[in-house]
N, C-alpha and C positions, 0 to 999 in steps of 0.2 A: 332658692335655698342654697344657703353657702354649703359644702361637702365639706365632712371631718372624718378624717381614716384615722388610726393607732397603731403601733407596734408595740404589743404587750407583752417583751419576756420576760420568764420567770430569773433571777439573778442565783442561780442553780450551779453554773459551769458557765463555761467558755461559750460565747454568740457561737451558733452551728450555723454553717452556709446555708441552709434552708431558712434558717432564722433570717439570716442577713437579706435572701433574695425575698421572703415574705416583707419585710421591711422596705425594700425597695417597691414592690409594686406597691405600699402604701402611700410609700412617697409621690411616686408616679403618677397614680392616680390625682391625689390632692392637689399637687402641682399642676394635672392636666385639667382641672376644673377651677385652679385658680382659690383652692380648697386650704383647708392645714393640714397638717399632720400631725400628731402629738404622737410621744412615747412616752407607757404611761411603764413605771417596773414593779413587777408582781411578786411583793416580797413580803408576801404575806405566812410564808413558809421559815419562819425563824429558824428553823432548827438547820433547812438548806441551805437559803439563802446566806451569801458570803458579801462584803462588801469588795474583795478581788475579781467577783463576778460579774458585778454594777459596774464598776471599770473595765473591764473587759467588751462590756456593752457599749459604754461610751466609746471607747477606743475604735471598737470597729466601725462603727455607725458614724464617727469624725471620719474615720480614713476613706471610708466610701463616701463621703460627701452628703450623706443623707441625714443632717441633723433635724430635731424637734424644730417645731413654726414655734415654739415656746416653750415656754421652762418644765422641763420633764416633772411628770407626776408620781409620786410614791403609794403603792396602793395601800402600804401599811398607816397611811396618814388619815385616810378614811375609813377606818374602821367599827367608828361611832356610828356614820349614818349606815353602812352597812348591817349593824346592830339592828339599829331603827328600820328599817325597812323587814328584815327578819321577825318583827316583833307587830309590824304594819300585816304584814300577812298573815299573821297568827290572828289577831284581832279581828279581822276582816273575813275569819274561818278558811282561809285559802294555805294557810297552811295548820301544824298540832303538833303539839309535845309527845314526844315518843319517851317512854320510859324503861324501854329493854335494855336488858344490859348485854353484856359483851355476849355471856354464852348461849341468851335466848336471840343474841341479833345473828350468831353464829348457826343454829339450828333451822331458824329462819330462812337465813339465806340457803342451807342445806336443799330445805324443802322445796324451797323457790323455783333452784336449779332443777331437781326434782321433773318438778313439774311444769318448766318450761317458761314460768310466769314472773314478772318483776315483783322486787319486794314492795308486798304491802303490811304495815304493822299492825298487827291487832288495834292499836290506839287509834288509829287513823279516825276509828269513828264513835268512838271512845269519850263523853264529854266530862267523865270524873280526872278529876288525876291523881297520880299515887301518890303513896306517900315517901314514897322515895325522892332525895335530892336531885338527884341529877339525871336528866333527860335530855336530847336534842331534838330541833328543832326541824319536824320533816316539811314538804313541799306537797299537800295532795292533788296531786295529779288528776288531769282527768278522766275519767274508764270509759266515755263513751267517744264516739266521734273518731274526727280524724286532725292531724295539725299536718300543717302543709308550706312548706319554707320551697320559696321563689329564689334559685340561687342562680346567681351571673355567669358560674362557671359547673354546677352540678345541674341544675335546671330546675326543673317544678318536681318537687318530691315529696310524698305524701308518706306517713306513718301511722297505725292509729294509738292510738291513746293508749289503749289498754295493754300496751306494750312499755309505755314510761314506768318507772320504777318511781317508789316517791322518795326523792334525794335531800340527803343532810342541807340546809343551808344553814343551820347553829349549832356547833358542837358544843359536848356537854361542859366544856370551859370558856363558853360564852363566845367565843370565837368565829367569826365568818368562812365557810367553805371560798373553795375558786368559784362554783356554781352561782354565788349569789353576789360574791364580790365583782366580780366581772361583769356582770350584768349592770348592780347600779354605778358601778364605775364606770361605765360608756354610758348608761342615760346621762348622769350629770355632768360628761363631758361633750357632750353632745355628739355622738359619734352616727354619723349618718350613715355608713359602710363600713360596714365588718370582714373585714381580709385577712383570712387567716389558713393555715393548713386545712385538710381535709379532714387530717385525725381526728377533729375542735368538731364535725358537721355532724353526729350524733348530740354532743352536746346543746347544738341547737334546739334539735326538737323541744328538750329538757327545758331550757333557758328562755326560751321563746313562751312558757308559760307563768313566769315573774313576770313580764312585761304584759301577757294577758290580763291578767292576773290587777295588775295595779295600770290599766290603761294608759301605760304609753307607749310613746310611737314607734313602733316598728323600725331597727334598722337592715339595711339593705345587702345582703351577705355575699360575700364571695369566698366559699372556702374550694383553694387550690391542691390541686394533687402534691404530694411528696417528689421528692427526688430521689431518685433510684440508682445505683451503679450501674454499666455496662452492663451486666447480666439480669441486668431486671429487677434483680434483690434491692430491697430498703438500705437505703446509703449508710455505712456506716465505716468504723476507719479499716474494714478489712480493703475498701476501695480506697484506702487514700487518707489524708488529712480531712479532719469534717471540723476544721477551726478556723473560722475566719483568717484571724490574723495570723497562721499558720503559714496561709497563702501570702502573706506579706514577709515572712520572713526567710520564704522559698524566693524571696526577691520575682513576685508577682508588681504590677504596678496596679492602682487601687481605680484606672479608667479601666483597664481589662479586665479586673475583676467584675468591678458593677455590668461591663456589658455582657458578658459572660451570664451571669449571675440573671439580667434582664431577659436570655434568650431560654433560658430555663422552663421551658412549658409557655414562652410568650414568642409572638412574631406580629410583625406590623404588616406583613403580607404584600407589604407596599411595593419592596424592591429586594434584589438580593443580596444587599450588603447585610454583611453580618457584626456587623460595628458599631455599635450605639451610644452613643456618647451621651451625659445626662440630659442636655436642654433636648436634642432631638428624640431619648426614649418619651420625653416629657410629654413633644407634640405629640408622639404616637402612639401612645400605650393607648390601651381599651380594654376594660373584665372582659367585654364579648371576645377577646382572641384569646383569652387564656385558653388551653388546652385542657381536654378532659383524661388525658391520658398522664400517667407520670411522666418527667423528662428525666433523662438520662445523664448520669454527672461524668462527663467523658474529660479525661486531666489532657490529652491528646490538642483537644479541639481548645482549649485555654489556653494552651503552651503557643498555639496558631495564632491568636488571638492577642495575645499579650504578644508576640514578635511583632509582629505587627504595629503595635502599641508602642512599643519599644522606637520604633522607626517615625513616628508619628511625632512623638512628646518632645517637647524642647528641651533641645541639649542643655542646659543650665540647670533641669528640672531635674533628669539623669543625673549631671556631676553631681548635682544636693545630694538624691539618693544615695552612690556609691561614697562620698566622702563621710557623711553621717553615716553607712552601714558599716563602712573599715575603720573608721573615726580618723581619718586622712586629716591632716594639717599641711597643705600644700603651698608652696610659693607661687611666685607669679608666673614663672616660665614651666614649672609643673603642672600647673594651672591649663597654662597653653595647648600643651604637647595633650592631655586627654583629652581638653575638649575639640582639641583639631582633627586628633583621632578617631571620637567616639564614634562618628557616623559611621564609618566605615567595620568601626568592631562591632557594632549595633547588629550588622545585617547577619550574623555568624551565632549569635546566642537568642534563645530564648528567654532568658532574664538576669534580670543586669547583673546578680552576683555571679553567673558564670564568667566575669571580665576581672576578677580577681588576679588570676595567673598574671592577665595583659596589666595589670596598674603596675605591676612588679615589675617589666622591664621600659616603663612609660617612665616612671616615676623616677625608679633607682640610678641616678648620674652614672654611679660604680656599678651596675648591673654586669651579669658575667654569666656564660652559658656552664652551668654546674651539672648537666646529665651527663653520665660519662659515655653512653653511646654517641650519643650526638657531639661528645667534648670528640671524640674518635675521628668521626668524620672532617671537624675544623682541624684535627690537626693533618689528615690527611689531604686536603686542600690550602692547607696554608699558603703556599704562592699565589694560587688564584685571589683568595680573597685579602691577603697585604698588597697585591697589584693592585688591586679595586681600591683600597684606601687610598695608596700612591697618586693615581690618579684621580680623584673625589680631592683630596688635599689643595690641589692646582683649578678645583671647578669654582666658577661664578656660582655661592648658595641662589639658588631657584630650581625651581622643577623640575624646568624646561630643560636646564643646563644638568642636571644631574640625570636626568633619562638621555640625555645625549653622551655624557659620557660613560654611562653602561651600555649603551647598547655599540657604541667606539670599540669596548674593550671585547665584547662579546665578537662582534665583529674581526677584529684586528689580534684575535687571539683565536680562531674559529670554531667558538663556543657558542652553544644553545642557552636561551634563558631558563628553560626547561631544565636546563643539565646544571646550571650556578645557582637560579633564583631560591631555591629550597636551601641551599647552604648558607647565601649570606643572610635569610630570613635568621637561621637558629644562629651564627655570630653576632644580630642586632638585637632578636628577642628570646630567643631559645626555644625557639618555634615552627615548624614550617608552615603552618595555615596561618602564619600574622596577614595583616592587611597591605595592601598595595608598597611593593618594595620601595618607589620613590616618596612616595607620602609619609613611608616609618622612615627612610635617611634625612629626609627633610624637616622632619618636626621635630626628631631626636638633636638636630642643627649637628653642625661640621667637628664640634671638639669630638661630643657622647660617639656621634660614629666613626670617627677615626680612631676615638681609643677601644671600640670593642675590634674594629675589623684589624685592625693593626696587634691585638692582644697574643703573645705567644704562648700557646696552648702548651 
């Protein structure tokens, strides 16, 4: 049996990280059984439903790398057979026209609560009907027994019947609920695993009685915990950003997210790296190690994660990023000088827009130290550091030749690097934590560093 997973969101707002990492184990999965994946979008909700949200979906779900096995499905396009099936269950007595209106369905439910009991409507067994227009379309439930959903990550869970309520599946403008839509939208898509949050796993019991109901096949469910904040609370943006792409414009990279995002209540128990790159979560994912506990959205242990990441990716992949996020148009030797540099600014930031400051004195030819504590300092060592120019003037350009003649001068002048290398960092970049002081006089080349260190303050 081929495996087909779905990630079915509502086009409501912005993909939420929980959304996105439910997405991922869908992929995961399907990928790790050689399965599909489809994304079906539930926009059945006219009134919610945005097409900025639809895009929004795409956009993240491209950036993580987790696109549909095929052509994304719209649920508002099946809505006919949806109908039809509604109307299959009525015929078949499995479901009945409810005729209460607003204030008797309001009193109803009063009493319900009342009494501890789900709603049942007078009509349920009712075989006249009124003579009123408009009525919807309930679901009769079973009252006796028990239904018992086998989940991958909740376990063997039993409810009994007479606890289901009987739910709308027609509303009284003809219209399919999510309850019924949902359902025949994974039968005829063939969805043989159901992954989905926790919150969805009541709905089950509910929905798992349509498929009774019209005998088919049973699919195989795994609804996962939520994701929680640090403090255990349900995630929300008092912990932080809860928008996907959010994360991308925090200058996250979109492999440290997805693995991030994959460690979320999942571990492969294999080893201890904490790294998962898409083909290798592919080999190892499994429902049986989802977690039954919620996991914790720690920005901490990302930020680790994504440095990491950072350090990893190819330099060329980087430049694209930072030139596309400043919208840089760089020449050829501008070109050179960042990506010669990167590695070394690489190890110093957690994510690439923190290298902003550094393209400003990578980039700018006429660059010039404008703090004016720091301008204080240059001008209070100016001898020091027009000697170092003087001498750099007269050096063979290389490394080798340029670390010999600072440490010459340090020497022959009985100076600590300790006590000069902070200064002539803020005359080259305007900084004292830049990266390796012969690597920044060497890639800046001989003219750029002789006219800042030579510049009279």
């Amino acid at each position: 049996m081929k495996f087909v997973t779905r990630f079915a969101p509502s086009p409501t707002g912005y993909l939420h990280i929980g959304g996105a990492r439910t997405a991922i184990f869908n992929y995961l999965f399907a990928k790790r059984h050689k399965g599909k994946y489809l994304v079906r979008i539930e926009d059945t909700d006219t009134k919610r439903s945005t097409n900025e949200a639809v895009e929004a979906i795409y956009d993240g779900l491209n950036w993580l790398g987790i696109n549909s096995s095929e052509k994304i499905i719209y649920q508002s396009k099946n809505l006919e057979s949806h109908v039809k099936v509604a109307y299959e269950l009525l015929d078949k007595g499995f479901a009945y026209k409810c005729f209460l209106n607003s204030e008797e369905i309001n009193d109803l439910r009063i009493k319900s609560r009342a009494n501890g009991k789900p709603i049942k409507s007078p009509w349920r067994d009712n075989e006249c009907n009124s003579e009123r227009e408009e009525y919807v379309i309930r679901l009769k439930m079973p009252i006796n027994g028990t239904t018992t959903i086998k989940d991958y990550v909740q376990g063997e869970v039993s409810v009994k019947n007479e606890i289901l309520d009987d739910m709308i599946i027609l509303r009284s403008d003809k219209t399919p609920t999510y309850m019924l839509s949902s359902v025949v939208d994974d039968y005829e898509m063939g969805i043989t695993h159901i992954i989905r949050g926790d919150d969805h796993f009541n709905n089950a019991f509910r929905q798992i009685q349509i498929i009774n109901f019209l005998n088919w096949k049973k699919p195989s469910y795994a609804h996962i915990p939520l994701i929680h904040g640090t403090d255990g609370s349900k995630l929300s943006k008092r912990h932080g950003a809860t928008n996907l792409i959010d994360y991308r414009n925090m200058g996250f990279t979109s492999e440290a997210m997805l693995s991030y995002l994959t460690q979320l209540g999942w571990t492969s128990h294999n080893d201890n790296d904490d790294d998962y790159e898409l083909e290798k979560a592919v080999e190892l994912f499994s429902l049986k190690k989802i977690n039954k506990s919620p996991a914790k959205f720690d920005i901490k242990k990302l930020y680790s994660i994504n440095s990491k990441y950072l350090n990893k990716i190819d330099i060329n992949t980087i430049y694209n990023l930072l030139t596309e996020r400043f919208e840089l148009v760089l020449n050829i030797n501008q070109e050179r000088r960042v990506k010669a540099l990167l590695p070394d600014l690489l190890k110093r930031v957690n994510v690439y827009i923190d290298l902003k400051d550094d393209l400003e004195w990578i980039i700018d030819d006429n660059f010039l130290c404008k703090d004016t504590n720091k301008v204080k300092i240059l001008q209070e060592n100016n001898l020091i550091i027009n000697g170092i120019g003087d001498l750099l003037k007269k050096c063979e350009w290389s490394k080798m030749s340029i670390d010999y003649c600072l440490k010459k001068y340090f020497q022959d002048n009985t100076l600590k690097f300790k006590e000069v290398g902070p200064i002539l960092r803020i005359a080259l970049t305007g900084k004292t934590n830049a990266p390796d002081l012969v690597s920044i006089i060497y890639e800046l080349g001989c003219t750029i560093s002789l006219n800042r260190l030579n510049y009279k303050y």
